[in-house]
Rosetta silent file (secondary structure, phi, psi, omega in degrees, C-alpha in Angstrom):
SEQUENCE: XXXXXXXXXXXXXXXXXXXXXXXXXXXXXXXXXXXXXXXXXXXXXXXXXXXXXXXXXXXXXXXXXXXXXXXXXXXXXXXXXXXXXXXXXXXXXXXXXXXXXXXXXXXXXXXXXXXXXXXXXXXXXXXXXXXXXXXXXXXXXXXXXXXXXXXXXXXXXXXXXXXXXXXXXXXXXXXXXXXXXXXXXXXXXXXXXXXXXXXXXXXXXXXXXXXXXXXXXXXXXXXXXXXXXXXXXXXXXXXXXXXXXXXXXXXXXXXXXXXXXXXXXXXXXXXXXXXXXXXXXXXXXXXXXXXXXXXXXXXXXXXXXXXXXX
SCORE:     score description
SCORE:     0.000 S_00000001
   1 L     0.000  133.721 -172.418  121.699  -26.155 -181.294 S_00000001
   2 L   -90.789  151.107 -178.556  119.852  -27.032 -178.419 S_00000001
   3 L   -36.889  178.294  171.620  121.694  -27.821 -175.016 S_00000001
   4 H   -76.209  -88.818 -161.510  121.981  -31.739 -173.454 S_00000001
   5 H   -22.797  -36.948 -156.765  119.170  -30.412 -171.049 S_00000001
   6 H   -89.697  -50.297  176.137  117.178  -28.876 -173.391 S_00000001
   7 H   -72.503  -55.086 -169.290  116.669  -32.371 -175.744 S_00000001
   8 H   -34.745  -59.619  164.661  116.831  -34.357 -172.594 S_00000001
   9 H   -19.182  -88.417  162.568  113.411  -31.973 -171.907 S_00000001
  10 H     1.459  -79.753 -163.400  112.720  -32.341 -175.354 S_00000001
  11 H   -76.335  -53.009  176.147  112.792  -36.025 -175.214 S_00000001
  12 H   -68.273    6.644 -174.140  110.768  -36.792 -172.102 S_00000001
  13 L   -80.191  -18.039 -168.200  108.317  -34.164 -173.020 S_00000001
  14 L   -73.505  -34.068 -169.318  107.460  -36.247 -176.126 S_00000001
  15 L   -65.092  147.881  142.604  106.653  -39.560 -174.013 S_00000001
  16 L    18.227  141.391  117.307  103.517  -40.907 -172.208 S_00000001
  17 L  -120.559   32.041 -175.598  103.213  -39.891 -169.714 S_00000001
  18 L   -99.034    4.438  174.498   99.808  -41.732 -168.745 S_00000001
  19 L   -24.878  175.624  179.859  102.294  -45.096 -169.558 S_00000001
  20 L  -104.791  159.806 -162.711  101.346  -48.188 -167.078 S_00000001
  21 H   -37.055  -58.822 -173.295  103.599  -47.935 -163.899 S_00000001
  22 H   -61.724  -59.093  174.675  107.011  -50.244 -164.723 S_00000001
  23 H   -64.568  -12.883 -175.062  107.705  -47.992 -167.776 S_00000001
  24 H   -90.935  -46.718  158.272  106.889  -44.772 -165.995 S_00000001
  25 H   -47.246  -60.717  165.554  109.133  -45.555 -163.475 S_00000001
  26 H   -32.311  -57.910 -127.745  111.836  -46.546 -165.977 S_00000001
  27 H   -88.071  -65.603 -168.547  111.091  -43.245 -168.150 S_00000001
  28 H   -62.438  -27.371  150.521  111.751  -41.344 -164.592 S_00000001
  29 H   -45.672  -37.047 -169.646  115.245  -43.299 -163.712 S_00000001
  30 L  -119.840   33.909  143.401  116.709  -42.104 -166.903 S_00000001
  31 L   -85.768  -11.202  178.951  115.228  -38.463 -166.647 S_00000001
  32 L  -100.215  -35.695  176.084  117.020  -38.078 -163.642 S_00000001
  33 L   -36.957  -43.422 -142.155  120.346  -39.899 -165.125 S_00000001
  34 L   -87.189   10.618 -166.058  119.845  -37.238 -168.071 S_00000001
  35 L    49.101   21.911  169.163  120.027  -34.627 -164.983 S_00000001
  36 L   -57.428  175.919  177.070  116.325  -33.089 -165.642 S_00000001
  37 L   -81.194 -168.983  150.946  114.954  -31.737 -162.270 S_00000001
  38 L   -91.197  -13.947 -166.963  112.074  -32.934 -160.022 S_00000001
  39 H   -88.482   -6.919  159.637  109.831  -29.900 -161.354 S_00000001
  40 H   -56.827  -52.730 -152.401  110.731  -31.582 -164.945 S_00000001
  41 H   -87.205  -92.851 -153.216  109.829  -34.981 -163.430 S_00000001
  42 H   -51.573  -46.226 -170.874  106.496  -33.327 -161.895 S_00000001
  43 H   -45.975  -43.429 -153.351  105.568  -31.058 -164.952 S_00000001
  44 H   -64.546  -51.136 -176.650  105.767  -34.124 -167.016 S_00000001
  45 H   -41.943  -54.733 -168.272  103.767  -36.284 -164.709 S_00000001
  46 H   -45.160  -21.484 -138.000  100.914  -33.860 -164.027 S_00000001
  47 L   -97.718  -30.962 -166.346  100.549  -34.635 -167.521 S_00000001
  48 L   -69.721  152.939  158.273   99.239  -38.335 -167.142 S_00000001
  49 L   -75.786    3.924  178.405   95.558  -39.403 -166.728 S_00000001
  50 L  -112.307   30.849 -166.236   96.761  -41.157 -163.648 S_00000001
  51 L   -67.050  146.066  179.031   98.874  -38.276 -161.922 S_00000001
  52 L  -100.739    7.783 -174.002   99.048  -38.828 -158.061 S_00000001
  53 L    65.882  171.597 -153.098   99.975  -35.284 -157.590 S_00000001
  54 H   -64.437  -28.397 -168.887  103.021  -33.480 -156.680 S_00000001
  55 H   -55.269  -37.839 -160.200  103.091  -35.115 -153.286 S_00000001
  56 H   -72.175  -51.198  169.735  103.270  -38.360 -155.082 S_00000001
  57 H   -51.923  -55.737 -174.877  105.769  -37.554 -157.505 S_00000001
  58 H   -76.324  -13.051  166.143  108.266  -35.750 -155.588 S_00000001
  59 H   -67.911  -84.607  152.389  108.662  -38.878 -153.433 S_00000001
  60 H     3.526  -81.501  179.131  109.010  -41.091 -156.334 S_00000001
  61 H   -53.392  -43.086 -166.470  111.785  -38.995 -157.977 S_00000001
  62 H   -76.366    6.113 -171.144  113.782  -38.862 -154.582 S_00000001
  63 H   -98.327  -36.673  170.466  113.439  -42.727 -154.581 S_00000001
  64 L   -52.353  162.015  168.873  115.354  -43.257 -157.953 S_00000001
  65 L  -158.244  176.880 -178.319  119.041  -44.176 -157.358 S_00000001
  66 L   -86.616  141.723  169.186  121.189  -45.581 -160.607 S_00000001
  67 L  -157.585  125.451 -142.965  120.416  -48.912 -161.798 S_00000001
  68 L   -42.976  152.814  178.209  122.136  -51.169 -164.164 S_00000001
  69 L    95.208  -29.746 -163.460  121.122  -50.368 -167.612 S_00000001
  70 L   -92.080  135.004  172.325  118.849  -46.839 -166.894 S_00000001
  71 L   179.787 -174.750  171.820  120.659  -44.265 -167.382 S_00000001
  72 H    -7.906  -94.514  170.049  120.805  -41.188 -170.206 S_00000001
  73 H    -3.536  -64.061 -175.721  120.515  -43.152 -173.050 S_00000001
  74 H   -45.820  -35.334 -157.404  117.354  -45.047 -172.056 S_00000001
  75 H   -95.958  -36.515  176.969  115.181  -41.619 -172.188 S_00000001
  76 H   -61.409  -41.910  176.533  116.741  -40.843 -175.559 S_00000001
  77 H   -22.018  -67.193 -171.231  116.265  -44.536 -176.541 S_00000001
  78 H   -95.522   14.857  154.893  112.690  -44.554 -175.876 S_00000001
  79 H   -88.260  -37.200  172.814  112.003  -41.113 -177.128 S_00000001
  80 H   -55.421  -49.145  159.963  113.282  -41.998 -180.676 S_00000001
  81 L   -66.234  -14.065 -173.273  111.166  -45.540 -180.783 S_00000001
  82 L  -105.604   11.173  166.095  108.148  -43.274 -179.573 S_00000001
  83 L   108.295  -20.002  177.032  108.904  -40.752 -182.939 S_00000001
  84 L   -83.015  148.757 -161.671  110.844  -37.687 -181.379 S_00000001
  85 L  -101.622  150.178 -174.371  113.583  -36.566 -183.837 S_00000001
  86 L  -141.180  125.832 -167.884  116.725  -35.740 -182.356 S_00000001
  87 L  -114.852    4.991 -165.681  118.795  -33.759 -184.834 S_00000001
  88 L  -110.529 -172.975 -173.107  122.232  -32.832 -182.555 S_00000001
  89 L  -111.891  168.632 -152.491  124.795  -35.716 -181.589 S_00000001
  90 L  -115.111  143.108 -161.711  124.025  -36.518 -177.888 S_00000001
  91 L  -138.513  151.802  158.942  126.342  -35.424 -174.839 S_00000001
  92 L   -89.787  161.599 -170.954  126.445  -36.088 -171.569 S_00000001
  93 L   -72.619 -177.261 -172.306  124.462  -33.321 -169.497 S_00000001
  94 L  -132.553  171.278  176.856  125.909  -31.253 -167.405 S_00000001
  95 L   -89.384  -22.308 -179.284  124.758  -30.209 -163.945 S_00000001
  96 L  -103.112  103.889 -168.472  125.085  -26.572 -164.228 S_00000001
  97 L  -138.371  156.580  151.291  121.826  -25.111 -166.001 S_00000001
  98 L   -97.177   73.930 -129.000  119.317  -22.476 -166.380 S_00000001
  99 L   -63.415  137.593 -175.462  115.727  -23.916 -165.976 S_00000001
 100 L   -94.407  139.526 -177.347  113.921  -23.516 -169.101 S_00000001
 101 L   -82.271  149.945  175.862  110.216  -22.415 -168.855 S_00000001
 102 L   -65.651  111.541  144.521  107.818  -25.305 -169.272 S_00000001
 103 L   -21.506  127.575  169.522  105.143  -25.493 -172.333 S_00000001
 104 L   -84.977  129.924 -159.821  101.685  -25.227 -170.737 S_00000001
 105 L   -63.424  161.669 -175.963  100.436  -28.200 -170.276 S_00000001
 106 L  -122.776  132.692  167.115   96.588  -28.406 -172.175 S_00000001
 107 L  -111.826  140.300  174.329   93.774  -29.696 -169.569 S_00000001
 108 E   -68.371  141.433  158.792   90.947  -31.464 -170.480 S_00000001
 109 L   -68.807  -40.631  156.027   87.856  -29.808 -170.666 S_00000001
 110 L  -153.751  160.027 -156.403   85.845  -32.756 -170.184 S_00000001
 111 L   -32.840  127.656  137.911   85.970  -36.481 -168.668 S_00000001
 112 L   -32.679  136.094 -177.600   88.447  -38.343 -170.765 S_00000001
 113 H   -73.931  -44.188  170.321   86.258  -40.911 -172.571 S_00000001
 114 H   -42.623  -63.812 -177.077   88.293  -43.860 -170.782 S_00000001
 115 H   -41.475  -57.573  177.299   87.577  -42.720 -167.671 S_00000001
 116 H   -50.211  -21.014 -166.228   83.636  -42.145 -168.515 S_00000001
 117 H  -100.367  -25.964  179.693   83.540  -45.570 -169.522 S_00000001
 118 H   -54.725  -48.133 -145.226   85.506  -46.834 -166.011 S_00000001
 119 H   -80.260  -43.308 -176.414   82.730  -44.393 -164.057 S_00000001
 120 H   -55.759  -40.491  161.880   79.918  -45.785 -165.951 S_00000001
 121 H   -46.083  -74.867  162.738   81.308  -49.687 -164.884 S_00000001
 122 L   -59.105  142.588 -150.903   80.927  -49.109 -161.626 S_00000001
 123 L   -94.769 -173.660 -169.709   78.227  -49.601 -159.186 S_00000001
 124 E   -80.762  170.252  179.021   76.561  -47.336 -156.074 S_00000001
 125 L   -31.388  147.601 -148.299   78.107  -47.342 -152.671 S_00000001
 126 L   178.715  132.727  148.691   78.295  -50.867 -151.193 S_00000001
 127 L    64.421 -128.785 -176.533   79.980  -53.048 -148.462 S_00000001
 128 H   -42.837  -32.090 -170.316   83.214  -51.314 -147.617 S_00000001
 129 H   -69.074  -54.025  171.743   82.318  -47.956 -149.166 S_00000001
 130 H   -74.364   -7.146  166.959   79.067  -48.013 -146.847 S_00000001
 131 H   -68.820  -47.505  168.919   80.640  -48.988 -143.768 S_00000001
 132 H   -38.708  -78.041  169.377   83.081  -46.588 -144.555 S_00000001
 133 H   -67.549  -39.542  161.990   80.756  -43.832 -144.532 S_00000001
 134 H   -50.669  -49.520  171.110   78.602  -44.664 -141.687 S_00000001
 135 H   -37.715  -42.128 -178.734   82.125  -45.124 -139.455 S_00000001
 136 L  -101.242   75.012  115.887   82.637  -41.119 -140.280 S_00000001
 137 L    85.223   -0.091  178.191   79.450  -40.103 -139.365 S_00000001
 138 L   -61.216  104.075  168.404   78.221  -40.008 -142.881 S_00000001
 139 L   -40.888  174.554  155.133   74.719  -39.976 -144.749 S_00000001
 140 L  -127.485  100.611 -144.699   75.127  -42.800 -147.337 S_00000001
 141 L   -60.861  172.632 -145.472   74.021  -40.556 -150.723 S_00000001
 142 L   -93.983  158.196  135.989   71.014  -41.969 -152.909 S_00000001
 143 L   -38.266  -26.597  171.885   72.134  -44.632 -156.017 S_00000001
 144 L  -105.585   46.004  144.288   71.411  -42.032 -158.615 S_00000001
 145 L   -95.805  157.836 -170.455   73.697  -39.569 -157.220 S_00000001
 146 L   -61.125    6.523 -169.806   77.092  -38.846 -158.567 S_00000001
 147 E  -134.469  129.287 -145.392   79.288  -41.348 -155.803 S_00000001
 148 E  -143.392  168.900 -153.169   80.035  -44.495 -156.608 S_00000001
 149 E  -140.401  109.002  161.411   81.834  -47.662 -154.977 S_00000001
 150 E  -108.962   93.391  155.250   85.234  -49.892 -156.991 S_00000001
 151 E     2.307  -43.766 -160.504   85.957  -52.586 -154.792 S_00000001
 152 E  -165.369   56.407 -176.290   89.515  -52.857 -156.165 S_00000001
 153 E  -101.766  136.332  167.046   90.970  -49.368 -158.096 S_00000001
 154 E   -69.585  115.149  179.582   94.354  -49.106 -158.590 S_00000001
 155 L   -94.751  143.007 -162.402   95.794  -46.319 -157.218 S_00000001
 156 L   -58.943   -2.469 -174.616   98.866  -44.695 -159.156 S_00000001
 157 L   -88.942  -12.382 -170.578  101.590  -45.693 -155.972 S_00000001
 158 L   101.720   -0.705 -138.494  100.576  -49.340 -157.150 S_00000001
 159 L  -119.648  148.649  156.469   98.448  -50.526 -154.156 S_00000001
 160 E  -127.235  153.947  177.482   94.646  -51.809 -154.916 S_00000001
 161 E   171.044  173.399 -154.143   91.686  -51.491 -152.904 S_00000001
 162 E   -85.981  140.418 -169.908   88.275  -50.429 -152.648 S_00000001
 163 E  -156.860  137.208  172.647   87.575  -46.606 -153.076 S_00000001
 164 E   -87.250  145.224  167.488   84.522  -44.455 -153.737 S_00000001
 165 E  -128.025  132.273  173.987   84.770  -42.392 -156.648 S_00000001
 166 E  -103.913  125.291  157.801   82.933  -39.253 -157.390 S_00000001
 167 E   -47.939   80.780  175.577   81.637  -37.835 -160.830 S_00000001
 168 E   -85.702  114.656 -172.979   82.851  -34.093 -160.835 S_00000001
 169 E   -99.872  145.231  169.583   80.177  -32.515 -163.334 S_00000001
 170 E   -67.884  137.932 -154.334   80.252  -28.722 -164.319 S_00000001
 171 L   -54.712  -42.684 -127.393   78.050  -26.643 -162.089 S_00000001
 172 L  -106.546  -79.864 -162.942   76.263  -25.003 -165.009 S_00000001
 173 L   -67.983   11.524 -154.693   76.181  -27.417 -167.968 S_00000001
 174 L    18.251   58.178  167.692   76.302  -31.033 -165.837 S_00000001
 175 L   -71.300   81.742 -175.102   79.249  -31.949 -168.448 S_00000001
 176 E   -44.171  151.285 -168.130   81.168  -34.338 -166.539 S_00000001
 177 E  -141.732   -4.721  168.908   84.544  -32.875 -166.344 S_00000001
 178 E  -174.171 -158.490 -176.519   87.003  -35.134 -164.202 S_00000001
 179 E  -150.568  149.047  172.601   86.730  -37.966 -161.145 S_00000001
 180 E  -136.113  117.170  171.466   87.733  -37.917 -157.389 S_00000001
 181 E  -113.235  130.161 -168.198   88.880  -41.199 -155.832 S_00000001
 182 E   -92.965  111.151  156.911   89.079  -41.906 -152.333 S_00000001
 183 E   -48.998  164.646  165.448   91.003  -45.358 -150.846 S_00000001
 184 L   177.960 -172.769 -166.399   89.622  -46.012 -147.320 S_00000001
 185 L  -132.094  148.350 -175.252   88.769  -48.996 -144.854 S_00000001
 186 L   -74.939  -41.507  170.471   85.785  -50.003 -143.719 S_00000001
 187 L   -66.212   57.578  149.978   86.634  -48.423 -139.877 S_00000001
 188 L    69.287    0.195 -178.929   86.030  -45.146 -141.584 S_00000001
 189 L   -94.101  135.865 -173.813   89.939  -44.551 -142.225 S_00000001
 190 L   -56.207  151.849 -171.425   91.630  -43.637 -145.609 S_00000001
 191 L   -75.369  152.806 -177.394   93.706  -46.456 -147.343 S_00000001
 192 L   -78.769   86.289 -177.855   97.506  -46.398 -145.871 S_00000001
 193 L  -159.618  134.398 -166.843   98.402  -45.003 -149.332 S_00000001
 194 L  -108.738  141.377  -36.840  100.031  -41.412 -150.392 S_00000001
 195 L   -57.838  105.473  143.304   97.737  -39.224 -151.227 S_00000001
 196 L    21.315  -70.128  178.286   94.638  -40.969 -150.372 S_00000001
 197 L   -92.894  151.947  178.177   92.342  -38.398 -152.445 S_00000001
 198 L  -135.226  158.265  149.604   93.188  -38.350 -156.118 S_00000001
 199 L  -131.913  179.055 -155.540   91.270  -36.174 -158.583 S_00000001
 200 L   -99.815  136.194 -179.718   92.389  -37.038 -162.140 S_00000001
 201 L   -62.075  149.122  176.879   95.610  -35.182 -163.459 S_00000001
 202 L    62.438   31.167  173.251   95.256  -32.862 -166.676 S_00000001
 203 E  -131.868  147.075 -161.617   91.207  -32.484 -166.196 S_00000001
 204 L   -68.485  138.894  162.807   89.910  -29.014 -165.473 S_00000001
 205 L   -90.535  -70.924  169.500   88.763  -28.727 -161.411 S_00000001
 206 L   -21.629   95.284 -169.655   87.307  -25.452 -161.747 S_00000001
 207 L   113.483    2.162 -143.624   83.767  -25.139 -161.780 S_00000001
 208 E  -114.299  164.424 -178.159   83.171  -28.511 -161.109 S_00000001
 209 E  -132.883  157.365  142.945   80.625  -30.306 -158.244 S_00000001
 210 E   -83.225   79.495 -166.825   79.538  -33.426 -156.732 S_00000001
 211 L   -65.450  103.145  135.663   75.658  -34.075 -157.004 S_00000001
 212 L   -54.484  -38.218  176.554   75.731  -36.159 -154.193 S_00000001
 213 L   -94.451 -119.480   96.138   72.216  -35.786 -154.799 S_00000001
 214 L  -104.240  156.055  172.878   70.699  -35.632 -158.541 S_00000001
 215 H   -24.283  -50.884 -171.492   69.346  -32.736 -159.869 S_00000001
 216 H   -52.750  -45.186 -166.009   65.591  -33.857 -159.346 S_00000001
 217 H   -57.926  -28.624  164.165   66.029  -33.743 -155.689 S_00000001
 218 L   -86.716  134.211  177.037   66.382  -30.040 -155.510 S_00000001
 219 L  -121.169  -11.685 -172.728   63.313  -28.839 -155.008 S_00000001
 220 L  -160.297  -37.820 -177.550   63.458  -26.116 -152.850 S_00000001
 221 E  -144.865  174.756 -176.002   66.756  -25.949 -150.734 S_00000001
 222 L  -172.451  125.000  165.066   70.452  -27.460 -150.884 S_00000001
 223 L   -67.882  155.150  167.105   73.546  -28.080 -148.159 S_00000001
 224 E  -143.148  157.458  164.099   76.929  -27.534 -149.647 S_00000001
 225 E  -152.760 -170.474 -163.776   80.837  -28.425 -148.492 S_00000001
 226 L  -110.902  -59.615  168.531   83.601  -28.380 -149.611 S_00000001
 227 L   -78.501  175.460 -173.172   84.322  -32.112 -148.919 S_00000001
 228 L   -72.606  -44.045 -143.325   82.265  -35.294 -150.035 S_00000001
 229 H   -84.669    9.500  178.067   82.431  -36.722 -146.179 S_00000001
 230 H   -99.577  -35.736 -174.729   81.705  -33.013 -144.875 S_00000001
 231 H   -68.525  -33.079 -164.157   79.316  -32.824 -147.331 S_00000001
 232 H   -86.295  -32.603  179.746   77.600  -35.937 -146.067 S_00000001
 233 H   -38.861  -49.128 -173.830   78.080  -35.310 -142.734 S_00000001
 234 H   -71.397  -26.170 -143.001   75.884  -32.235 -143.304 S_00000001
 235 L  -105.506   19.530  172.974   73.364  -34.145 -145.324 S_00000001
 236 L   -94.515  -25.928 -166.937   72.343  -36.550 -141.931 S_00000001
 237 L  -100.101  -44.917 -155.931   70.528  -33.110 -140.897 S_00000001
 238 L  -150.805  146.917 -157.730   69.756  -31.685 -144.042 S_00000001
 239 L  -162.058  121.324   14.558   69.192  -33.242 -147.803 S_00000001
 240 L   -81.711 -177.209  168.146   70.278  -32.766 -150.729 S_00000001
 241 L  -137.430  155.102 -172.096   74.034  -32.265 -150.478 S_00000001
 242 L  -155.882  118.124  158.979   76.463  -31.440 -153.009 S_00000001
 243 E   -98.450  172.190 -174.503   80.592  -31.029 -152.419 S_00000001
 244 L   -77.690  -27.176 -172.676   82.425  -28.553 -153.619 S_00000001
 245 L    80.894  -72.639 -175.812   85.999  -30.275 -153.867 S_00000001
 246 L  -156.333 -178.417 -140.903   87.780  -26.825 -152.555 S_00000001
 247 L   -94.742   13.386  138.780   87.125  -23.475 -151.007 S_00000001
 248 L   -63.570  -64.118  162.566   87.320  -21.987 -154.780 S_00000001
 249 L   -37.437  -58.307  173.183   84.686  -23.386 -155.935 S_00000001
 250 L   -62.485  -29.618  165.357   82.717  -22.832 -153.190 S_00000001
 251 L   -49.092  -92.019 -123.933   83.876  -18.857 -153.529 S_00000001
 252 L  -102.266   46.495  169.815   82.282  -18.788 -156.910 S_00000001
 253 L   -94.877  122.696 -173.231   79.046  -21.132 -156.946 S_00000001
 254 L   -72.141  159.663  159.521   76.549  -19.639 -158.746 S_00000001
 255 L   -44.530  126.757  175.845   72.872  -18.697 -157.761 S_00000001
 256 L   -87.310  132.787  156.843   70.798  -22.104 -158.726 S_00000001
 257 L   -58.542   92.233  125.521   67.499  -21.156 -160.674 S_00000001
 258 L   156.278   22.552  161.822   64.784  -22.649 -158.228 S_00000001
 259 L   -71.753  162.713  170.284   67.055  -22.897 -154.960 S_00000001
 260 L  -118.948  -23.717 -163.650   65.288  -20.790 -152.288 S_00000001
 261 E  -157.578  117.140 -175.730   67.575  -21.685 -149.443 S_00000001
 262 E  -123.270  122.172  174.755   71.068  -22.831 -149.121 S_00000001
 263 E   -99.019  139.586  162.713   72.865  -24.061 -146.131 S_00000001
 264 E   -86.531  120.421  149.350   76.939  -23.849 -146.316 S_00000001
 265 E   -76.062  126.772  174.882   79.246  -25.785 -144.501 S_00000001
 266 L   -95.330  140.362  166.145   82.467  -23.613 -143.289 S_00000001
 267 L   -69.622  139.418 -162.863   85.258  -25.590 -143.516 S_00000001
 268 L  -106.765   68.632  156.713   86.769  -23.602 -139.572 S_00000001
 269 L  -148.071 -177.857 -166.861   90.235  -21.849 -141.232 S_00000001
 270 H   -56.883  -83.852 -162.770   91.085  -18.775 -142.961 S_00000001
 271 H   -55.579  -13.889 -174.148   90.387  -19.852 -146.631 S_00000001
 272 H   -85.688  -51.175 -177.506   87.157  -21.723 -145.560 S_00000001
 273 H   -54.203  -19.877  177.791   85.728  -18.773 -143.912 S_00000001
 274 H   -80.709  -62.087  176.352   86.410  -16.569 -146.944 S_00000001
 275 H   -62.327  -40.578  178.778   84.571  -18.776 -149.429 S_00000001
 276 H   -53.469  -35.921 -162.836   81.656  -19.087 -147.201 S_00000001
 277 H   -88.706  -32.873  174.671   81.228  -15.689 -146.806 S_00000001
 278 H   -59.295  -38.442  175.186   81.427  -14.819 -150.329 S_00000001
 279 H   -43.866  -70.443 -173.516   79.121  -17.721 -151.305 S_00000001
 280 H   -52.726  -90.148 -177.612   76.519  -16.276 -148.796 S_00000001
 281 H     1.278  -66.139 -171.790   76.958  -12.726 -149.978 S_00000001
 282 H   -57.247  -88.842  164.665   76.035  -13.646 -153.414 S_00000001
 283 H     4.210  -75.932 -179.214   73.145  -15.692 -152.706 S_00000001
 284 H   -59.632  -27.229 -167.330   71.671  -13.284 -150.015 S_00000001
 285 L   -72.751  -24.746  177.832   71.960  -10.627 -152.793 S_00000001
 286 L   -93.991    8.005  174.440   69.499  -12.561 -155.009 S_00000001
 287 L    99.788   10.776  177.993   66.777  -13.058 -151.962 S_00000001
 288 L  -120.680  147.837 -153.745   67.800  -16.476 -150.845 S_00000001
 289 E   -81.691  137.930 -157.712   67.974  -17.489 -147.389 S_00000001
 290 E  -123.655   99.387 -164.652   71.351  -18.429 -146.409 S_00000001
 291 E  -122.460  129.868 -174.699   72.475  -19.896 -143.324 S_00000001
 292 E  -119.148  116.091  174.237   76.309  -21.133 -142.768 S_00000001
 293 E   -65.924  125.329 -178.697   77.441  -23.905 -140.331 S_00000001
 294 L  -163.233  128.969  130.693   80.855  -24.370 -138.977 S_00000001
 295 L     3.651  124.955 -143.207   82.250  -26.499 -136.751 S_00000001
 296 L  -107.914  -16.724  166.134   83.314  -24.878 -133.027 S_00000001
 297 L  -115.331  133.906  176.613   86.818  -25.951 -133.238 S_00000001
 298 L   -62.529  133.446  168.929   89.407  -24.235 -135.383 S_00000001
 299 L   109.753  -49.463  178.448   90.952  -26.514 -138.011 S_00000001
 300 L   -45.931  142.190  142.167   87.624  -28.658 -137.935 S_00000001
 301 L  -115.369 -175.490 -141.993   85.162  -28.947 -140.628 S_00000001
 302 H   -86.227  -13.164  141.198   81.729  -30.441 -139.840 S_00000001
 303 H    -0.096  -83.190 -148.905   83.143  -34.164 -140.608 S_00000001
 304 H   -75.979  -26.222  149.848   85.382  -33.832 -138.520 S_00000001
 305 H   -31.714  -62.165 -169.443   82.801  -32.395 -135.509 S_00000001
 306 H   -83.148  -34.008 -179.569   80.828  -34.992 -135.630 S_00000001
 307 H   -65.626  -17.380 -167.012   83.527  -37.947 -135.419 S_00000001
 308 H   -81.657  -54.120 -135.925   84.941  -36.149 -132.512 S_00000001
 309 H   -93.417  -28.988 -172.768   81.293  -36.076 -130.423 S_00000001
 310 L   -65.222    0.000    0.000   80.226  -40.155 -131.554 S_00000001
């Protein structure tokens, strides 16, 4: 028979957890009544197409407190109308447990079809987005590149406002494979919203790019970062640009068939300098000239370079 914990588990594991906000919130009041954890709470979330990441989450959960009606019950309640069978007689939990390992979670391979049809609605950088990006110091990338301008996206904390969103396509196969949405302000500052950057929960990162630029454009050489605004930053000097998202990616970016020349941005820490140098390595091994940039202050990347010196 399985424990109170173990169906509590059970039962929010069955639910939504891409739900619209007011029920997700609910669903997480009476996962904590039921005494699940926060890494219960976060496993589940991570789960959603809107996850806000751990940051996001673990805030959230410490934010519940009891309130009439939510409470145990509620998560069995609404696991049973949503089809999960519950075959023991229901207890209250107990507080003293042994955390159960977690199911692995399945990530999308490629963009969620909802999503493709949100990225596909929406038009190229504009108004706030380009102000935005000139304020940091910022190329403003071509219309047929992969970065895109929503006036008014809902971010998963509740707050709306205008955010560029980026395509993340697979290096190799240009598959789209997830989205990265930024909030900001037109004085070049990120919306007062936690986390800012989102990429979309449950969609594979790994492997994935930003064509700032389209395809067509390389013709002969191509800048890289790690970030979009690092990337663009880069791209005032030197065009096309492409980010990377993170200093993994940028470790493992394959040899392009008809680059000749690639400049890297180093992000100036530990883990940035390690993907640059591997990046280059590879490259230079196949004959192509390689040159890497970085920023003069530690902790900087070139973004951040240039906003200091305007």
């Amino acid at each position: 028979m399985l424990s109170d914990i173990e169906r509590a588990r059970s039962a929010l594991f069955h639910l939504d957890a891409g739900c619209d906000r007011a029920e997700w919130i609910r669903i997480g009041m009476a996962a904590k009544a039921a005494d699940l954890d926060v890494v219960d709470w976060i496993d589940w979330c991570a789960a959603g197409a809107n996850y806000g990441g751990e940051r996001e989450a673990r805030a959230v959960w410490r934010s519940f407190a009891s309130s009439g009606g939510i409470g145990a019950a509620t998560l069995f309640r609404t696991a049973l109308d949503a089809g999960w069978s519950n075959s023991s007689p229901m207890h209250h939990p107990t507080p003293a447990r042994t955390r159960q390992p977690q199911p692995e979670r399945e990530i999308r391979e490629v963009l969620d079809p909802r999503w493709m049809r949100y990225w596909e609605s929406i038009g190229p950088v504009r108004d706030v987005g380009s102000a935005y990006l000139q304020a940091r110091q910022c190329a403003v990338p071509p219309a047929d590149g992969d970065l895109r301008f929503d006036p008014a996206a809902r971010h998963p904390a509740g707050y709306v406002g205008p955010c560029l969103v980026a395509l993340v396509t697979d290096v190799a196969s240009r598959e789209p494979i997830s989205l990265h949405r930024t909030w900001i302000n037109a004085d070049g500052t990120k919306a007062d919203v936690e986390p800012p950057r989102l990429l979309l929960g449950g969609h594979r990162k790994a492997g994935g790019v930003i064509r700032l630029w389209p395809d067509e454009a390389l013709t002969q050489g191509l800048a890289i970062a790690e970030g979009i605004e690092t990337a663009l930053s880069l791209a005032r000097v030197f065009q096309p640009a492409w980010a990377l998202i993170d200093a993994g990616n940028l470790t493992k970016f394959p040899v392009l068939a008809g680059v000749e020349s690639l400049l890297i941005a180093e992000d100036h820490d530990e883990a940035g300098a390690r993907a640059a140098k591997a990046c280059a390595i590879a490259w230079a091994s196949e004959d192509r000239e390689v040159r890497i940039a970085k920023a003069p202050v530690a902790g900087d990347d070139a973004n951040d370079y240039l906003r200091r010196a305007a």
